[in-house]
NUVO-270117 format. One record per residue (C-alpha): residue number from 1; residue in three letters; y, z negated, x negated. Coordinates in pm, 1 decimal, m for minus. Layout:
<nodes>
+-------+------+----------+----------+----------+
! tordo ! sevo !        Y !        Z !        X !
+-------+------+----------+----------+----------+
!   NUM !  ALA !        Y !        Z !        X !
...
+-------+------+----------+----------+----------+
</nodes>
This chain:
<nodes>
+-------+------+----------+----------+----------+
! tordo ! sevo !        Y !        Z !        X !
+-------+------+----------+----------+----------+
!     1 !  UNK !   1242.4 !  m1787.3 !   m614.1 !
!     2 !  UNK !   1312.8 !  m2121.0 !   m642.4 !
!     3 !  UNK !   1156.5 !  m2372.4 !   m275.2 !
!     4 !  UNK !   1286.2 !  m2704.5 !   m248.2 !
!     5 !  UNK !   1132.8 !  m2925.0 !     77.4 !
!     6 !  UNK !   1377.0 !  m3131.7 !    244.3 !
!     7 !  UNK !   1328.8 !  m3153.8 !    646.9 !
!     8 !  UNK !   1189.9 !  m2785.2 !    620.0 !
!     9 !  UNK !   1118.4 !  m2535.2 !    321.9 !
!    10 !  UNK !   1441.2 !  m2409.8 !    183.3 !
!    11 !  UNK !   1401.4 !  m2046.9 !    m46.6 !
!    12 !  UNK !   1679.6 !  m1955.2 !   m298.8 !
!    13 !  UNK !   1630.8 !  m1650.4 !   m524.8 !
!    14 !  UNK !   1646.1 !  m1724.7 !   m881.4 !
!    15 !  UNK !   1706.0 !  m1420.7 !  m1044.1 !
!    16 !  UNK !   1981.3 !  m1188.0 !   m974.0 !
!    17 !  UNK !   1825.9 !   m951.2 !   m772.8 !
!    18 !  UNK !   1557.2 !   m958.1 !   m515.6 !
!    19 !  UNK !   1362.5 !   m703.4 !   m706.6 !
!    20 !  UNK !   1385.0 !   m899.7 !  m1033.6 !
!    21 !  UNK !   1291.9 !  m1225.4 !   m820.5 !
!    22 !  UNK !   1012.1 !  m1011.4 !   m690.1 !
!    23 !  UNK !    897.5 !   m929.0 !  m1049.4 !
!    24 !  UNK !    918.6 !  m1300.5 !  m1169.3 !
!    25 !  UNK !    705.6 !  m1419.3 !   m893.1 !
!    26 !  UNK !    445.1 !  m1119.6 !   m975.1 !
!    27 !  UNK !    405.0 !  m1206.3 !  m1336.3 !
!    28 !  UNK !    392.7 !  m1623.8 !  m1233.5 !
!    29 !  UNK !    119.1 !  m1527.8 !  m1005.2 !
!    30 !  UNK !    m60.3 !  m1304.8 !  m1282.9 !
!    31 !  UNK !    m36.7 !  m1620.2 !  m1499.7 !
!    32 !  UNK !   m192.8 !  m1842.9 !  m1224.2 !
!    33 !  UNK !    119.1 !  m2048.8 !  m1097.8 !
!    34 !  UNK !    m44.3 !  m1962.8 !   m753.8 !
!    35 !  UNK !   m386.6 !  m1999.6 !   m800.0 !
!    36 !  UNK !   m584.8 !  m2223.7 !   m479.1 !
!    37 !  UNK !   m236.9 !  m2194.2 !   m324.6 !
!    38 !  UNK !   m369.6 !  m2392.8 !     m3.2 !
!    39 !  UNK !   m392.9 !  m2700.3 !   m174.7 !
!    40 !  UNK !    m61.5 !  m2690.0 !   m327.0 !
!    41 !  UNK !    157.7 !  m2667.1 !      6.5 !
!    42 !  UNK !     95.9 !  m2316.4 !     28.2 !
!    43 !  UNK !    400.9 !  m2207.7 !   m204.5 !
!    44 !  UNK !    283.7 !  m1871.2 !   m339.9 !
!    45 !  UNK !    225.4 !  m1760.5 !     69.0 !
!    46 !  UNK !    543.9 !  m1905.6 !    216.2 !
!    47 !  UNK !    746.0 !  m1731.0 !   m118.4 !
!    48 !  UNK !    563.8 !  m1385.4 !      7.4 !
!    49 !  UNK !    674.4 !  m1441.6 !    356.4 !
!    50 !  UNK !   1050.4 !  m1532.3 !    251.3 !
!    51 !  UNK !   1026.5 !  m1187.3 !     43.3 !
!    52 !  UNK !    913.9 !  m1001.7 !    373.3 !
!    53 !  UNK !   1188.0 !  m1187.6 !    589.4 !
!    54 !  UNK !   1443.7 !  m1075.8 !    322.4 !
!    55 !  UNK !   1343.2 !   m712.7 !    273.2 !
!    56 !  UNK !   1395.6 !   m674.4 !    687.6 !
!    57 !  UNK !   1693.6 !   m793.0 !    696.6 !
!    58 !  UNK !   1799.5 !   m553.7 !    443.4 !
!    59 !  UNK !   1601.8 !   m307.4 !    583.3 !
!    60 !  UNK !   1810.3 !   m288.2 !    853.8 !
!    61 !  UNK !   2103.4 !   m343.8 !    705.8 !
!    62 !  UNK !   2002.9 !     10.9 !    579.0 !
!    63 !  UNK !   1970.4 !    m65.5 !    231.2 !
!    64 !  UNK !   1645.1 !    210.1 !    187.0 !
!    65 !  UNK !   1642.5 !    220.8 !   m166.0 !
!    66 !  UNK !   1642.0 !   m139.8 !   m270.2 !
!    67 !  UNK !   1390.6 !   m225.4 !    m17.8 !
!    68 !  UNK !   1200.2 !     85.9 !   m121.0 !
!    69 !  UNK !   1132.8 !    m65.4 !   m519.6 !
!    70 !  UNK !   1133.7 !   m409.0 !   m380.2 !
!    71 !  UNK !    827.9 !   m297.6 !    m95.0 !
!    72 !  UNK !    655.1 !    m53.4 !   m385.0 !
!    73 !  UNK !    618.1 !   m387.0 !   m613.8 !
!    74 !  UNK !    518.9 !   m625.3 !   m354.1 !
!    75 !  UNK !    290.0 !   m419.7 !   m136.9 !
!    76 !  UNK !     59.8 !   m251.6 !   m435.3 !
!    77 !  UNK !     60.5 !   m624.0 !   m624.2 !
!    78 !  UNK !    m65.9 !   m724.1 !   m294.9 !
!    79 !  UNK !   m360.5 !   m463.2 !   m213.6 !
!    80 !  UNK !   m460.9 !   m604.2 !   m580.9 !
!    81 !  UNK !   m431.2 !   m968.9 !   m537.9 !
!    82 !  UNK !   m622.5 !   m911.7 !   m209.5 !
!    83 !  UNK !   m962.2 !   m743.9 !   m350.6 !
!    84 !  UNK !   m937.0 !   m965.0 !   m692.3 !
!    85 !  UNK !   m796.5 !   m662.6 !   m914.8 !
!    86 !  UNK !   m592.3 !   m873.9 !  m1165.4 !
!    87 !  UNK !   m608.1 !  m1233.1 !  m1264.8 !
!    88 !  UNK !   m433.5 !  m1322.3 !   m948.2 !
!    89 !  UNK !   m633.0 !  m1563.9 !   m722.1 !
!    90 !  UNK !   m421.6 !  m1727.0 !   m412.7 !
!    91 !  UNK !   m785.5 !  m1826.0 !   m288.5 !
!    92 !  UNK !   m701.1 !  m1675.2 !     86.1 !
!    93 !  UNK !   m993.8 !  m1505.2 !    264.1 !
!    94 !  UNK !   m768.6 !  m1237.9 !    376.5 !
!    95 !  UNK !   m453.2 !  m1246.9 !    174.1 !
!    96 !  UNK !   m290.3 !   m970.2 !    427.5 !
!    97 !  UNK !   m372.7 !  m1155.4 !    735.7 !
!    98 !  UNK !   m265.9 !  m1485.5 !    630.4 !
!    99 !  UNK !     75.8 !  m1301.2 !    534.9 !
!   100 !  UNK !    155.4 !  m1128.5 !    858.6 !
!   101 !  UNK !   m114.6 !  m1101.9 !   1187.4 !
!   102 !  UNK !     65.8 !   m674.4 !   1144.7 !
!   103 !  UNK !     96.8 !   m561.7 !    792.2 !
!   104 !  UNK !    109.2 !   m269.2 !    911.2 !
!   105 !  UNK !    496.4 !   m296.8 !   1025.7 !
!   106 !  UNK !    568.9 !   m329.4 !    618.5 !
!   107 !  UNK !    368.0 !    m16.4 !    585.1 !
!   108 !  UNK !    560.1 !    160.2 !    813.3 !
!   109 !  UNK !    915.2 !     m5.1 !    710.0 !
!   110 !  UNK !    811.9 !     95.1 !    335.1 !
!   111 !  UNK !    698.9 !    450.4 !    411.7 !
!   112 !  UNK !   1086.6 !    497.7 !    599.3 !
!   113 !  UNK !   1201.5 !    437.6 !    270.9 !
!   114 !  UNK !   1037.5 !    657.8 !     71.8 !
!   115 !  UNK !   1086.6 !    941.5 !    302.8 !
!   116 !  UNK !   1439.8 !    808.1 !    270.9 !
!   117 !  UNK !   1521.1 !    840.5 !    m89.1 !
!   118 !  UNK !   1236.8 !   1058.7 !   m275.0 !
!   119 !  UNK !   1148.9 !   1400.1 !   m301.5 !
!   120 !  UNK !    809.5 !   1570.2 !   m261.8 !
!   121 !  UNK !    731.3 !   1509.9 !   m616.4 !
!   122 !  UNK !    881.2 !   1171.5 !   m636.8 !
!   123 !  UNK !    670.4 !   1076.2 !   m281.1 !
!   124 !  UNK !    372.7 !   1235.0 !   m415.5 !
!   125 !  UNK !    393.7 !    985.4 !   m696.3 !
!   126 !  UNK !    419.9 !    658.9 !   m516.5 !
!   127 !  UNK !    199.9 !    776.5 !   m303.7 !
!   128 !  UNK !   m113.2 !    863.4 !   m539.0 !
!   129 !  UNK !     m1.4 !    487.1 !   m672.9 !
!   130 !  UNK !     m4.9 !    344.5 !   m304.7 !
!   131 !  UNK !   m333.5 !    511.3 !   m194.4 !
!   132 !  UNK !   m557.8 !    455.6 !   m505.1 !
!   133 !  UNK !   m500.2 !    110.8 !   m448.9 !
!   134 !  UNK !   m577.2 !     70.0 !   m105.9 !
!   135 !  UNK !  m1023.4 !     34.7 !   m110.5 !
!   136 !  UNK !  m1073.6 !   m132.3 !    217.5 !
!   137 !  UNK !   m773.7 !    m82.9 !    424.8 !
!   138 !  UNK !   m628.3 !     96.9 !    641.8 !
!   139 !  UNK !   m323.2 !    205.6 !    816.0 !
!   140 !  UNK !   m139.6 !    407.2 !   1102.3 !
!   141 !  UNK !    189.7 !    352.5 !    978.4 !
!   142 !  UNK !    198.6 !    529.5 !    683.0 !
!   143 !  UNK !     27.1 !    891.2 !    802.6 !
!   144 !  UNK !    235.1 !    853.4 !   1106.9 !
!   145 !  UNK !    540.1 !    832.2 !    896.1 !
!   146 !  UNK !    477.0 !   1117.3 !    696.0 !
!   147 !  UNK !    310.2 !   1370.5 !    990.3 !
!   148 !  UNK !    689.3 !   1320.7 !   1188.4 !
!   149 !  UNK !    935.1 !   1351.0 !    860.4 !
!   150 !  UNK !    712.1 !   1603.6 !    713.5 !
!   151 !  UNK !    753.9 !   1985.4 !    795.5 !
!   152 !  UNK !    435.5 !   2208.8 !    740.6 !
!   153 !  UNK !    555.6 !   2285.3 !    405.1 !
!   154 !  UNK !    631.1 !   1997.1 !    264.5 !
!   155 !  UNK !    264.9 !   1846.0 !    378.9 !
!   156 !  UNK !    112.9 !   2131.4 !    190.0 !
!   157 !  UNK !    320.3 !   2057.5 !   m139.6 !
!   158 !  UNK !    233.6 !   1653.6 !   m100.5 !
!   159 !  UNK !   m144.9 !   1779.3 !    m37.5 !
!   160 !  UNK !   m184.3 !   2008.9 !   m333.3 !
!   161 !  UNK !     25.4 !   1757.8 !   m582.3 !
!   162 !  UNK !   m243.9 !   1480.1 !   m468.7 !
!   163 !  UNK !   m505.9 !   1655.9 !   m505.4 !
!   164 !  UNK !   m412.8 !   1731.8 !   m891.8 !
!   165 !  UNK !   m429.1 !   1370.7 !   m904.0 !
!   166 !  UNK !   m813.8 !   1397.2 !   m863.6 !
!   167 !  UNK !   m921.1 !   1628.9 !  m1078.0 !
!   168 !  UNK !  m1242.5 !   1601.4 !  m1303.3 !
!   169 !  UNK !  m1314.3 !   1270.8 !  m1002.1 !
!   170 !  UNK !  m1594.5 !   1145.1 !  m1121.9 !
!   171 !  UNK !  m1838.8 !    845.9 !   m965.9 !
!   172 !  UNK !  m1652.1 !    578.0 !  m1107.6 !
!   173 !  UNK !  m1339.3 !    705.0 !  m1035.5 !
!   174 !  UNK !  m1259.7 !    474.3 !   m744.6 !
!   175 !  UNK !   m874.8 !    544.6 !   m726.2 !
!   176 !  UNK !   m901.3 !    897.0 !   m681.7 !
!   177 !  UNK !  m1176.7 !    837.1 !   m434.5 !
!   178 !  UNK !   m890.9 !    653.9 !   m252.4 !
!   179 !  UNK !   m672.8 !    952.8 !   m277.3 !
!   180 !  UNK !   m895.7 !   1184.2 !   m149.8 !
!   181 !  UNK !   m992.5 !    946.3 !    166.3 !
!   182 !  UNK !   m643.2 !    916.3 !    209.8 !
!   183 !  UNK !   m593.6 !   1329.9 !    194.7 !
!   184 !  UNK !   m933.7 !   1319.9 !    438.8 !
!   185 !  UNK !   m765.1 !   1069.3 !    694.0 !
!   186 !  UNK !   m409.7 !   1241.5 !    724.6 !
!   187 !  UNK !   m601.1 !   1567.7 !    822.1 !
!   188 !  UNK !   m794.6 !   1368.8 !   1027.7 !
!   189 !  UNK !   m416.8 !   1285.6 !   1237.7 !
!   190 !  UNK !   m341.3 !   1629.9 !   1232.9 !
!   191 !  UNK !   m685.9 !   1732.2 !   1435.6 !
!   192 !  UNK !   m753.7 !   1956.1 !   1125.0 !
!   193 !  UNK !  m1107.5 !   1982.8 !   1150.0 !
!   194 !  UNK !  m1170.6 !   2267.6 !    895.9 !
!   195 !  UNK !   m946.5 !   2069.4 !    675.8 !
!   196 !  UNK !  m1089.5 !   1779.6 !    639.7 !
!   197 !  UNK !  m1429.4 !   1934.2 !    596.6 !
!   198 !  UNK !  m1286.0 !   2151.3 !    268.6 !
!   199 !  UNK !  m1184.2 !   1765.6 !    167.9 !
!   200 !  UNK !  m1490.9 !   1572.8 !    234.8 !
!   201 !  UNK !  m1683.5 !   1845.1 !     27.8 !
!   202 !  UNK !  m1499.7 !   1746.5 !   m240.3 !
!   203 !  UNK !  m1683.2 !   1416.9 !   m266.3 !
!   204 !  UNK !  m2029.8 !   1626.9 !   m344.3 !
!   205 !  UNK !  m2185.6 !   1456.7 !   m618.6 !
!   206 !  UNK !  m1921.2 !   1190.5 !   m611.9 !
!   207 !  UNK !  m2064.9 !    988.0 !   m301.9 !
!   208 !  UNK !  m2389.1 !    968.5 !   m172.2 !
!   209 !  UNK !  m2519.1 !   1223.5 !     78.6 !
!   210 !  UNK !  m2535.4 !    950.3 !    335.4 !
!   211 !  UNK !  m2174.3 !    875.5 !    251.1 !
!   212 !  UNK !  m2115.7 !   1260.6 !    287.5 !
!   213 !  UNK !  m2274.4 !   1329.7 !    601.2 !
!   214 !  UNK !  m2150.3 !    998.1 !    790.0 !
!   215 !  UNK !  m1794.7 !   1125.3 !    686.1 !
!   216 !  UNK !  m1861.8 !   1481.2 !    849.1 !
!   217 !  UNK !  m2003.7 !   1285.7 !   1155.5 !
!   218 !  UNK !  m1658.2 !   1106.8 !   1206.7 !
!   219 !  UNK !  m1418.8 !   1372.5 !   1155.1 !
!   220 !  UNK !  m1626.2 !   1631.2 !   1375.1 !
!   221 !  UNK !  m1531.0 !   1409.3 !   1649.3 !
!   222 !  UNK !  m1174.7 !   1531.9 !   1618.6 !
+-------+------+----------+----------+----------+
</nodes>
């Protein structure tokens, strides 16, 4: 994406596509283009927000699957520029935050997609890939999404497929810890109690019994 500054920023794609302007922009930012972005005009943060603006309008323009590869890229290169996982450093505090004061409505706009164009084993892919890279945060959006397009079946299927995503988890295995938090908070939303016991034991000898038992505390409260 190309920004000129006349009167006001001005954003013009340079690549054919968004999701190939999307790409460029990832692998600039991998090579440091963007690195202290604050104290060059803030480029690297105003070219996310144009992205964002674009991918609504043609999210409701009800072009799902574009915005669904488009959303996929940005919002995982995101979680990772946010926590320091590549060579990325836009030298924000918050990274999310500074982007949007509700992330969460790109969560949820992203998550209509995919339950838009994939199947279970497709979904179950992107999202092992979303929630092994989401450490800190956390969402409504997305488990919301999923408990009202979901039938009873189709949970079950997305549960078992990402939980063969974690086998042989081990302590240093901090995307499939992810995973299986992410398994532990949907049952959580569906007031599964006995469920998301069977889960949290699955993090014996993975976590620390402190870890373990403050987990059981919280989800006996549902």
């Amino acid at each position: 994406m190309k920004v000129t500054k006349t009167v006001k920023y001005n954003y013009n794609l340079t690549e054919e596509t968004l999701e190939k302007d999307i790409d460029k922009f990832i692998n600039e930012s991998r090579k440091g283009y963007f690195s202290r972005d604050s104290k060059h005009s803030s480029i690297g943060l105003r070219t996310i927000r144009q992205y964002f603006r674009i991918l609504q309008e043609k999210f409701e323009n009800n072009k799902l699957e574009e915005c669904m590869y488009c959303y996929h890229k940005l919002i995982l290169f995101l979680f990772d520029s946010s926590i320091g996982n590549d060579k990325t450093n836009f030298g924000y505090d918050d990274l999310l935050a500074k982007i949007s004061n509700n992330f969460d409505k790109f969560i949820k706009n992203y998550f209509i997609c995919l339950l838009k164009n994939c199947n279970i084993k497709e979904l179950s892919e992107k999202i092992a890939e979303y929630a092994s890279k989401l450490q800190e945060y956390e969402f409504e959006s997305d488990k919301n999404i999923l408990l009202k397009n979901l039938n009873e079946e189709q949970l079950k299927e997305l549960e078992q497929r990402l939980l063969s995503k974690i086998s042989g988890m081990t302590k240093k295995d901090e995307d499939k810890h992810d995973i299986l938090y992410f398994l532990v908070e949907l049952a959580g939303k569906q007031k599964d109690k006995n469920k998301c016991m069977q889960l949290i034991n699955k993090f014996e000898g993975i976590l620390d019994s402190e870890e373990i038992e403050y987990l059981r505390d919280e989800y006996e409260k549902h």
